[in-house]
Residue, then its C-alpha position, 0 to 999 in steps of 0.5 A: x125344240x120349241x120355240x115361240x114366235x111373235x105374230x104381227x098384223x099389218x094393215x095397209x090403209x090407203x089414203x088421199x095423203x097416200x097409204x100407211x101402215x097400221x099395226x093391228x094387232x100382235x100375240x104369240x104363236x107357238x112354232x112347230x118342233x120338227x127336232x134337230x136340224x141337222x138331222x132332217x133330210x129333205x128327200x125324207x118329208x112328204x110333198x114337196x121335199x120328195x117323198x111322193x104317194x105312190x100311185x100304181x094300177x088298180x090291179x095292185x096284187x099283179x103286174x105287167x098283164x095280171x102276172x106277179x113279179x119274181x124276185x130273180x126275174x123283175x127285182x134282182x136287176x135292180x139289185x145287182x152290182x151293175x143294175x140301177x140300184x147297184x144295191x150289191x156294188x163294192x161301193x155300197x153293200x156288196x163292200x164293207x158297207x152294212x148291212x150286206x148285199x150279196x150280188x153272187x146270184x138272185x138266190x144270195x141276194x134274196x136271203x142277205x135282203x131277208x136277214x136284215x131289219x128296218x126298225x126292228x121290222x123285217x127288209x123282205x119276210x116270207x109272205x110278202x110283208x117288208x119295210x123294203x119299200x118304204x125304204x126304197x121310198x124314203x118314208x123309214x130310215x134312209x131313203x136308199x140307194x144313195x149314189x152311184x145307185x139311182x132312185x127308184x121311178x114309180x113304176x119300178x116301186x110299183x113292180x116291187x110292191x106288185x112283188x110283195x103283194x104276190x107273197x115275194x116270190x123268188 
């Protein structure tokens, strides 16, 4: 959707009798498409709409003193029907919700995340490469979890992306 948008300059001028307004000059200026309306998600634009540059240690390919996350140690409790994420809850996608999330055990949980796609791009492949963080972040697709879960701080992101950087281990 494009639309033109008419451009004014005014200029106020002071004067002894007091200050007026001088109309300056005026031309069109062609607005930005950002698509359909109804569709945009505030939390999905970067900046101030809430989609933050996620800053982690330096150390990117380790965490928590040089050590890499395992999935059913550091990852999974996120996941978990009662972790923060609740991920795996009935009322998300361990319900009728898709795609499904197995909360039965770290192991299940691993292989449902890997067999689902963002975009064509696998959630969670073998080797670390994933669009799970940039879901959990909002920057494609949905930003996840939607509530009861709560957001992801930035330093549980960076424990996720220490995760994949380490080739995702169980």
């Amino acid at each position: 959707m494009k639309r033109r948008i008419l451009h004014a300059t005014v200029v106020v001028v002071a004067g002894l009798g007091g200050a007026y307004a001088v109309l300056a000059g005026c031309g069109d200026v062609a607005a930005t498409s950002y698509g359909n309306p109804n569709t945009l998600d505030r939390r999905n634009l970067p900046g101030e709409g809430g989609v933050e540059a996620l800053v982690c240690s330096p150390d990117a390919g380790r965490y928590d003193g040089g050590t890499c996350p395992s999935f059913a140690g550091d990852i999974y409790p996120y996941f978990a029907a009662q972790g923060a994420w609740r991920c795996a809850a009935a009322e998300c996608h361990g319900g009728a919700s898709a795609p499904p999330v197995s909360g039965q055990s770290p192991a299940a949980c691993l292989t449902s995340l890997k067999a689902i796609s963002v975009g064509g791009q696998p959630y969670i492949a073998d080797g670390g490469a994933s669009t799970l963080l940039c879901n959990l972040q909002g920057t494609c697709g949905s930003r996840m979890p939607k509530p009861p879960g709560t957001d992801p701080t930035n330093d549980e992101l960076c424990k996720v992306q220490a995760w994949l950087n380490c080739g995702a281990p169980p």
